[in-house]
C-alpha positions, 0 to 999 in steps of 0.5 A: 606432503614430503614438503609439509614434513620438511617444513615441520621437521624445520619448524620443530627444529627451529622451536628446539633450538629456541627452547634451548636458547631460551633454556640457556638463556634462563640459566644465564639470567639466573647466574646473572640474578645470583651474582647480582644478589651476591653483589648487592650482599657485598655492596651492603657490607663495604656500606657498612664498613664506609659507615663503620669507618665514617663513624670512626673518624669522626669520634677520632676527629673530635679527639684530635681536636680535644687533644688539640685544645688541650695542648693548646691550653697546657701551653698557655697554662705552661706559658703563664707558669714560666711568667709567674715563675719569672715574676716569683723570682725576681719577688724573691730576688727584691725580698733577698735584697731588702733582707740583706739590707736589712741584716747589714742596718741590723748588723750596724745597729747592733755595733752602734749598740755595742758600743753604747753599751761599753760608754755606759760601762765606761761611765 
């Protein structure tokens, strides 16, 4: 009989070292569990933030190539405002000469005029 209260005393001992094995066990997965649901919480918001930050820089890329294209054209309408600017100066430099020259048969005519005029006061 002292060997069947043995075996029970170690079979009962075994069982109470297995509940709190168990017991540990369960509280191990349920900090586990809780750390896992605060990752997932964590995981969740850096998500949200990858999104955040994709949807930033695509609208940042999309200004960068309007201000690209915009640049580009400002330079093109730079570019063909130097051209035009050239083209009105060498216009004004043609129209100055053709003023000038035209002063000076105004000038000549004006003279031939004059003196006309005196021959016919002489007459």
């Amino acid at each position: 009989m002292e060997k069947i209260k043995e075996r029970f005393a170690s079979a009962k001992a075994a069982v109470e070292k297995s509940r709190t094995r168990a017991e540990a066990a369960r509280i191990k997965a349920e900090d586990l569990e809780r750390e896992s649901d605060k990752k997932d919480e964590e995981l969740s918001v850096l998500m949200e933030r990858v999104k955040l930050l994709d949807e930033l820089f695509e609208t940042t890329m999309i200004k960068y190539k309007e201000m690209s294209q915009n640049q580009r054209d400002a330079e093109l309408r730079a570019e063909q405002s130097e051209k035009r600017a050239i083209k009105l100066k060498q216009e004004v430099q043609a129209w100055d000469k053709k003023n000038a020259e035209l002063v000076e048969k105004i000038k000549a005519l004006k003279a031939e005029l004059n003196d006309l005029d005196a021959g016919l006061e002489d007459l």
